[in-house]
Each structure stands twice: as C-alpha cells, then as structure tokens.
LOLO-709382 format. One record per atom (N, C-alpha, C): residue number from 1; atom name; x, y, z. Coordinates in Angstrom, 1 decimal. Atoms other than C-alpha are relative to their C-alpha. Layout:
<pts>
+-----+----+--------+--------+--------+
|   k |  a |      x |      y |      z |
+-----+----+--------+--------+--------+
| NUM | CA |      X |      Y |      Z |
...
+-----+----+--------+--------+--------+
</pts>
This chain:
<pts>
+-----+----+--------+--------+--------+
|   k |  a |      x |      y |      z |
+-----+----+--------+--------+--------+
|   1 |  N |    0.9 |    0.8 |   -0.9 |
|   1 | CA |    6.8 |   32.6 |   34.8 |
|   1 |  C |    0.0 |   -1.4 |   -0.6 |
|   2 |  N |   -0.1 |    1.6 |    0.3 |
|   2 | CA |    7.3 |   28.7 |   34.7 |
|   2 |  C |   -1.2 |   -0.9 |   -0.1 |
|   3 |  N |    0.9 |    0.9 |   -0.7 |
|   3 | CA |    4.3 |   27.6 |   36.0 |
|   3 |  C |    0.0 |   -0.6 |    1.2 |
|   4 |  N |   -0.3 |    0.7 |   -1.4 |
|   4 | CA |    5.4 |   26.7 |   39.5 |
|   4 |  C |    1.1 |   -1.0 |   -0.2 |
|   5 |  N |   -1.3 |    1.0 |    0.3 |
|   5 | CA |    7.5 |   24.0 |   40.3 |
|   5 |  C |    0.1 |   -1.4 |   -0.6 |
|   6 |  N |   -0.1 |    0.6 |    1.3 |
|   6 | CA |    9.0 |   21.9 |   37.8 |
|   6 |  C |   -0.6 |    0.5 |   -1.4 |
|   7 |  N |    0.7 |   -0.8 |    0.8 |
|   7 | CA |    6.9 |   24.2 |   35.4 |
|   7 |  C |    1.9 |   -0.2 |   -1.4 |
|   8 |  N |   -1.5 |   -0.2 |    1.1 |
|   8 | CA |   10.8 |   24.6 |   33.4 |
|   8 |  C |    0.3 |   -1.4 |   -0.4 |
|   9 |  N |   -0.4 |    1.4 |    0.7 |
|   9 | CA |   11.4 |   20.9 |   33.4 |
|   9 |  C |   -1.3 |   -0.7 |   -0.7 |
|  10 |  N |    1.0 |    0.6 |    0.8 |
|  10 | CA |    7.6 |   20.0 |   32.0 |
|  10 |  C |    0.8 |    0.9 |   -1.9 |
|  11 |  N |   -0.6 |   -0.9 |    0.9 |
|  11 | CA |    8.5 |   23.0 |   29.4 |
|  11 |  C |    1.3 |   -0.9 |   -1.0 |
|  12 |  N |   -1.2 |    0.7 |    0.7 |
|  12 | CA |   11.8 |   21.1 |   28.6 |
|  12 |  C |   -0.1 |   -1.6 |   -0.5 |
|  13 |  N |    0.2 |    1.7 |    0.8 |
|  13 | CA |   10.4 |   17.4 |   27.9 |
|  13 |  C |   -1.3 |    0.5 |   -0.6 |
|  14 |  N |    0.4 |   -0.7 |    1.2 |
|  14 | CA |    7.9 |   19.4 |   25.9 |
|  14 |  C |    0.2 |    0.0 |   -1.5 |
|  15 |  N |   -1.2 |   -0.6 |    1.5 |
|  15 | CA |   10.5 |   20.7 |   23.3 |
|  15 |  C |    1.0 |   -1.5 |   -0.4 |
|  16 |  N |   -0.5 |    1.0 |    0.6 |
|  16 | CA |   11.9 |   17.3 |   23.1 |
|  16 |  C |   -1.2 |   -0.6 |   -0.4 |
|  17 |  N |    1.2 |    1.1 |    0.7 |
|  17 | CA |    9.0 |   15.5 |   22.8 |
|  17 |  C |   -0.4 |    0.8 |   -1.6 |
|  18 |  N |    0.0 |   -0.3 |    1.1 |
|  18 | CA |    8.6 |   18.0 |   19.9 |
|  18 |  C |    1.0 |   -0.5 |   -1.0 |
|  19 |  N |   -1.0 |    0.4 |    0.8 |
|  19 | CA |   11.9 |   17.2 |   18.3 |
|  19 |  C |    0.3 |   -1.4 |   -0.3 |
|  20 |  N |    0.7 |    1.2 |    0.5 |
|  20 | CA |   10.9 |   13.7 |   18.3 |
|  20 |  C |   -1.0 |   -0.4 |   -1.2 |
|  21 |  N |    1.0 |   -0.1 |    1.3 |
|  21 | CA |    8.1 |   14.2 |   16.1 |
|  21 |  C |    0.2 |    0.5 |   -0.7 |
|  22 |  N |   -0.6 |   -0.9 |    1.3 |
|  22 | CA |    9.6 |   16.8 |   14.2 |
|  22 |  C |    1.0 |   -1.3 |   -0.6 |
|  23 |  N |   -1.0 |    1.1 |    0.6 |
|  23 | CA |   12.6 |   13.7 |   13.6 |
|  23 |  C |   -0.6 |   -0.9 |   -0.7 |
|  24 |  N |    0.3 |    1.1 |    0.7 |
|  24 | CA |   10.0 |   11.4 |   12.4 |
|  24 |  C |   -1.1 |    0.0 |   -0.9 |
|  25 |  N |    1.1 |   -0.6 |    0.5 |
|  25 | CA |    7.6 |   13.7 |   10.8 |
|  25 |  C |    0.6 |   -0.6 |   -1.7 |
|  26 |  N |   -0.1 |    0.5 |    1.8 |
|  26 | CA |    9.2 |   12.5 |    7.2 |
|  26 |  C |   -0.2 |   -1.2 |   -0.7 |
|  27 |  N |    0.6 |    1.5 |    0.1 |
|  27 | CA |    8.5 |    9.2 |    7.8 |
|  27 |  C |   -1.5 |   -0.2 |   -0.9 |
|  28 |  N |    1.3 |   -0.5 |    0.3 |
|  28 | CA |    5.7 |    9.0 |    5.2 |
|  28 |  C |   -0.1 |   -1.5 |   -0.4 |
|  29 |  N |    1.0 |    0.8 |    0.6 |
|  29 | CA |    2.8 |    6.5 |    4.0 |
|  29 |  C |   -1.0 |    0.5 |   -1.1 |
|  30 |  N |    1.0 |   -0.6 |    0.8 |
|  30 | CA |    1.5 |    6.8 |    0.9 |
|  30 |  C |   -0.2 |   -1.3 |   -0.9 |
|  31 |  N |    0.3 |    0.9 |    1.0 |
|  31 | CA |   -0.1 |    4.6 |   -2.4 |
|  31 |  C |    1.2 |    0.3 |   -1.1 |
|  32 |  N |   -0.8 |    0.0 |    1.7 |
|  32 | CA |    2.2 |    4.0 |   -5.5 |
|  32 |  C |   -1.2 |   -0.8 |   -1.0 |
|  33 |  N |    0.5 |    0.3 |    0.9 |
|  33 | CA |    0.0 |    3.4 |   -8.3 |
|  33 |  C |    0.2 |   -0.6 |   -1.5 |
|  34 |  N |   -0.4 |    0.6 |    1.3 |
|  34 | CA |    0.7 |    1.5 |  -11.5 |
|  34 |  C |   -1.1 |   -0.7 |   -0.8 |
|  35 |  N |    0.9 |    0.2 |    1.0 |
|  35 | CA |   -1.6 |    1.0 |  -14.6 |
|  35 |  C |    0.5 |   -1.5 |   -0.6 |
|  36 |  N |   -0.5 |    1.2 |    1.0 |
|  36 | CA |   -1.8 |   -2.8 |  -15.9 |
|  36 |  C |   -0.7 |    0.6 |   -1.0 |
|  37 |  N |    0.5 |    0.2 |    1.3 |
|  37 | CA |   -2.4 |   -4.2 |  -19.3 |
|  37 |  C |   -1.6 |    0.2 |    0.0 |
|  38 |  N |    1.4 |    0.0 |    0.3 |
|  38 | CA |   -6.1 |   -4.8 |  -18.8 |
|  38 |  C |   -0.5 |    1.2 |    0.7 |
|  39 |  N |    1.0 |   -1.1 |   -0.5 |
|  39 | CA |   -7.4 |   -1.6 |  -17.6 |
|  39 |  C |    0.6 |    0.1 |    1.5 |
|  40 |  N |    0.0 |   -0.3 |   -2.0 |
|  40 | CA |   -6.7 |   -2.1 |  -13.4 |
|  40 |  C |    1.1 |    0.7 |    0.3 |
|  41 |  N |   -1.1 |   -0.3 |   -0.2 |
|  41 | CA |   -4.6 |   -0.8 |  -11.7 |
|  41 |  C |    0.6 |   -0.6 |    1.5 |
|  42 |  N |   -0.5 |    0.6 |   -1.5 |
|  42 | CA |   -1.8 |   -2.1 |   -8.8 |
|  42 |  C |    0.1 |    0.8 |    0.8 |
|  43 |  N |    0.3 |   -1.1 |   -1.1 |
|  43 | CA |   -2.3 |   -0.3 |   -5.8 |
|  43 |  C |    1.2 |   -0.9 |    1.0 |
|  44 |  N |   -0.8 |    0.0 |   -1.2 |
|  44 | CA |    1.1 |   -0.6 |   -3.3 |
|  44 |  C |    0.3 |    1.1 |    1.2 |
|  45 |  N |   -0.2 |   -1.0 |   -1.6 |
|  45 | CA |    0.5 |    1.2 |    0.3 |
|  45 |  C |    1.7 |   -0.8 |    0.3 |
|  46 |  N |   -1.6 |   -0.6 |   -1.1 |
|  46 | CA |    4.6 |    2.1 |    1.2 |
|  46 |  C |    0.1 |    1.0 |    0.6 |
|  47 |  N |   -0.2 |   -1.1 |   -0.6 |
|  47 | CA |    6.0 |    3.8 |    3.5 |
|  47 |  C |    1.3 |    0.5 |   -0.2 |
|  48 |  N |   -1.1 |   -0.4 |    0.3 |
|  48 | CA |    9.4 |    5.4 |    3.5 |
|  48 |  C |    1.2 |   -0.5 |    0.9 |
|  49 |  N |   -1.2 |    0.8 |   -1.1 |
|  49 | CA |   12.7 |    3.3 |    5.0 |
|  49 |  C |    0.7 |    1.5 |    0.9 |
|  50 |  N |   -0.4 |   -0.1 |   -1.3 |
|  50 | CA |   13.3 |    5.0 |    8.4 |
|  50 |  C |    2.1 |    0.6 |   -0.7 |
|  51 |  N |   -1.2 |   -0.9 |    0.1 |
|  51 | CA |   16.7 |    7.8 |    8.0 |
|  51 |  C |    1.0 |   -0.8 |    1.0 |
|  52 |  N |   -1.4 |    0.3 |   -0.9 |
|  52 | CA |   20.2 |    6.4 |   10.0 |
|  52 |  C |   -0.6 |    0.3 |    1.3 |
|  53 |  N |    0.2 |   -0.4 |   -1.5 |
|  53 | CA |   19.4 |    8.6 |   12.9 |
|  53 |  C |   -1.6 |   -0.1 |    0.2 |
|  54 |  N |    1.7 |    0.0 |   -0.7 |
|  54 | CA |   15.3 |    8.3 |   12.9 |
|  54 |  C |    0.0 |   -1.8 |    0.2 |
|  55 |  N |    0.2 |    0.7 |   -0.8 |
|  55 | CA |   16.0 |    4.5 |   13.2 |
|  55 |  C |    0.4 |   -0.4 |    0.8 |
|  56 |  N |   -0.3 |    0.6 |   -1.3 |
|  56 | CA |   18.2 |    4.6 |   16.0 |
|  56 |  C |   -0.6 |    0.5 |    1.2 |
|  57 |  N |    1.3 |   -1.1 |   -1.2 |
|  57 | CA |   15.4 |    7.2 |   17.7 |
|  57 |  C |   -1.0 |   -1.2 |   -0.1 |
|  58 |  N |    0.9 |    1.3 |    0.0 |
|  58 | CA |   12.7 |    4.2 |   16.5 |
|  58 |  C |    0.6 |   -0.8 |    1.4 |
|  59 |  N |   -0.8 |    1.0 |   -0.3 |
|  59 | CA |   15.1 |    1.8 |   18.1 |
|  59 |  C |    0.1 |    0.2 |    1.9 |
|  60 |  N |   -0.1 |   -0.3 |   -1.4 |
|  60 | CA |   15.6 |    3.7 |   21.4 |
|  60 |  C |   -1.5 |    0.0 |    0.7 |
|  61 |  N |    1.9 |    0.0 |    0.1 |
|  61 | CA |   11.6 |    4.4 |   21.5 |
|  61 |  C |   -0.3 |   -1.4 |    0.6 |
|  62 |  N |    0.6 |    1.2 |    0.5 |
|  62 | CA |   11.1 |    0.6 |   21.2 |
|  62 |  C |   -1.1 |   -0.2 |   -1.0 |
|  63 |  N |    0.9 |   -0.1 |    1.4 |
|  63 | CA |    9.2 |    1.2 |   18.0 |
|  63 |  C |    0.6 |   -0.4 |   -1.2 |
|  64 |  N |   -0.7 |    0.7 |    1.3 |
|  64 | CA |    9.4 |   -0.5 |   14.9 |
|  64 |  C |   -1.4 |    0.4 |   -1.0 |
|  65 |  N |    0.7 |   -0.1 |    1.0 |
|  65 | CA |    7.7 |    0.3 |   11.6 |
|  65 |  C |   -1.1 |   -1.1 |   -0.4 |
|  66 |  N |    0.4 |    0.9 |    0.4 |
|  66 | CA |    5.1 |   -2.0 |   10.5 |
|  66 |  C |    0.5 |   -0.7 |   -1.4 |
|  67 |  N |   -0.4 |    0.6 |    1.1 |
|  67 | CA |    5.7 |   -4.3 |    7.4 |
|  67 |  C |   -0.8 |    0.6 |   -1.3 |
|  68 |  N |    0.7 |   -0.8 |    0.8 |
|  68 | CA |    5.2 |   -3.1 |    4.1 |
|  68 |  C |   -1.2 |   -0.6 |   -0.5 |
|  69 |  N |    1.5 |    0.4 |    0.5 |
|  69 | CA |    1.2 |   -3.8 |    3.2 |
|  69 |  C |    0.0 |   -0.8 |   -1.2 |
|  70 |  N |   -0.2 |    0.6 |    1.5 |
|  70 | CA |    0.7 |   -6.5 |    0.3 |
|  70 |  C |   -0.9 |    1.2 |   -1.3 |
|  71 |  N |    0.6 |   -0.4 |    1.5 |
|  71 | CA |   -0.2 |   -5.3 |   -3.3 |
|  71 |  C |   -1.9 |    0.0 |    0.1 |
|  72 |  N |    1.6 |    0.6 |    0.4 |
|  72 | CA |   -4.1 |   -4.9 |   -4.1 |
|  72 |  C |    0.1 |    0.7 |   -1.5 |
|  73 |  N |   -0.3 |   -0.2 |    1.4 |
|  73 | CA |   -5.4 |   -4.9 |   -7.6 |
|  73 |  C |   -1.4 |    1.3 |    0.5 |
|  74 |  N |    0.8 |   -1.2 |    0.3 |
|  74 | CA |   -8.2 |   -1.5 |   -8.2 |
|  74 |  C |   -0.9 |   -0.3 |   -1.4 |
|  75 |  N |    0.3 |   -0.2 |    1.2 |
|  75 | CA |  -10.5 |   -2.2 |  -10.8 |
|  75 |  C |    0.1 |    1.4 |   -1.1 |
|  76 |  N |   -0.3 |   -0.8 |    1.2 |
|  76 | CA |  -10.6 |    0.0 |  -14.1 |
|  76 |  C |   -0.6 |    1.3 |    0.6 |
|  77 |  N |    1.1 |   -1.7 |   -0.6 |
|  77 | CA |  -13.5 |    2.8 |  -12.5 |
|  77 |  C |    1.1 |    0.4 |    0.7 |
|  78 |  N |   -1.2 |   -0.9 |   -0.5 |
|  78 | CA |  -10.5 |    3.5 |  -10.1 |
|  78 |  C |    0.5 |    1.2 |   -0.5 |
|  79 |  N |   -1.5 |   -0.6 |    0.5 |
|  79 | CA |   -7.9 |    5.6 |  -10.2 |
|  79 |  C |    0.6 |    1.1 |    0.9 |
|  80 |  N |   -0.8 |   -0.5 |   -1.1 |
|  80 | CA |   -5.4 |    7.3 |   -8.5 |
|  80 |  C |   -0.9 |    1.5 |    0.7 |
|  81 |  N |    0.5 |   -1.3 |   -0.7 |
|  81 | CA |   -6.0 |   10.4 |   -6.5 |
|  81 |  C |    0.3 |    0.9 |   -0.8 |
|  82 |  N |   -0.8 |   -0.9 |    0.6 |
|  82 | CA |   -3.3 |   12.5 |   -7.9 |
|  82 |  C |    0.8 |   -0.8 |   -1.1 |
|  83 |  N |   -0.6 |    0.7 |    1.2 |
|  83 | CA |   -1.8 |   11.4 |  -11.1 |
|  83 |  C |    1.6 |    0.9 |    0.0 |
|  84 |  N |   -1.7 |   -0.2 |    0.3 |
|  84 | CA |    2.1 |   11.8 |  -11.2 |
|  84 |  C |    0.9 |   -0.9 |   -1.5 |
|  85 |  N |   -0.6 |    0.8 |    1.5 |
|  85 | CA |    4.0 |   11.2 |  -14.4 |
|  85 |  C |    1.3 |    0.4 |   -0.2 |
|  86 |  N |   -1.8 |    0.1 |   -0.1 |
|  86 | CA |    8.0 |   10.6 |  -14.2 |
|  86 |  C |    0.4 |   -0.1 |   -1.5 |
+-----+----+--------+--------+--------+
</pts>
C-alpha cells in the first residue's frame, strides 16, 4: 500500500531527503579548549571542513557553512565539559 497516488514518489523524496542528512550528519560543531598561562582558558567554537562530496551536496543545496566563530577567553571557575588529553 503506497498511500494513494503519488504515495511511492512522496516515499521516494523521503529516502533521499534522508540520505542528505545522513551525508551531512558528520558535519560537526563543537568547543576546542585550551588552558593558558594564567589560569583561563581559550574557548574556540569549530566546526568540521565540509567532505569533497558533502560540499558539492552544500553547494548544490545553496548552503554554505557559516564562518568559523572568534576565540573567547573562559575565566579560571570554567572548564571544559569533557576533558580530553592527546
């Protein structure tokens, strides 16, 4: 059962529209954290540069990423959420 008619072609721009989101689901936004000298810490919101083929899907979209957000400083009470150590 389709749903009546056109029921198969809604169905079918569905499953792409999924595969769209699924293609750009990696695209991520997150904080990078870095400890200065005096106690604070630099706080840089990035996001992730856009795959070959997710930016010629952006591109086709007419979507463009925003710019990457300036630096802020975090006083010392801060601190990251999740602590990661390379």
């Amino acid at each position: 059962m389709d749903g009546g008619p056109g029921g198969s072609q809604w169905a079918d721009e569905r499953l792409r529209a999924r595969a769209v989101l699924d293609k750009l689901a990696s695209i991520e936004m997150m904080d990078v954290w870095f400890p200065t000298t005096d106690g604070r810490w630099l706080v840089m919101p990035r996001h992730t540069e856009p795959e070959p083929d997710q930016a010629r899907l952006l591109d086709q979209l007419k979507l463009t990423l925003p710019q990457q957000p300036p630096p802020r400083i975090k006083q010392a009470a801060s601190a990251p959420p999740v602590a990661l150590r390379l």
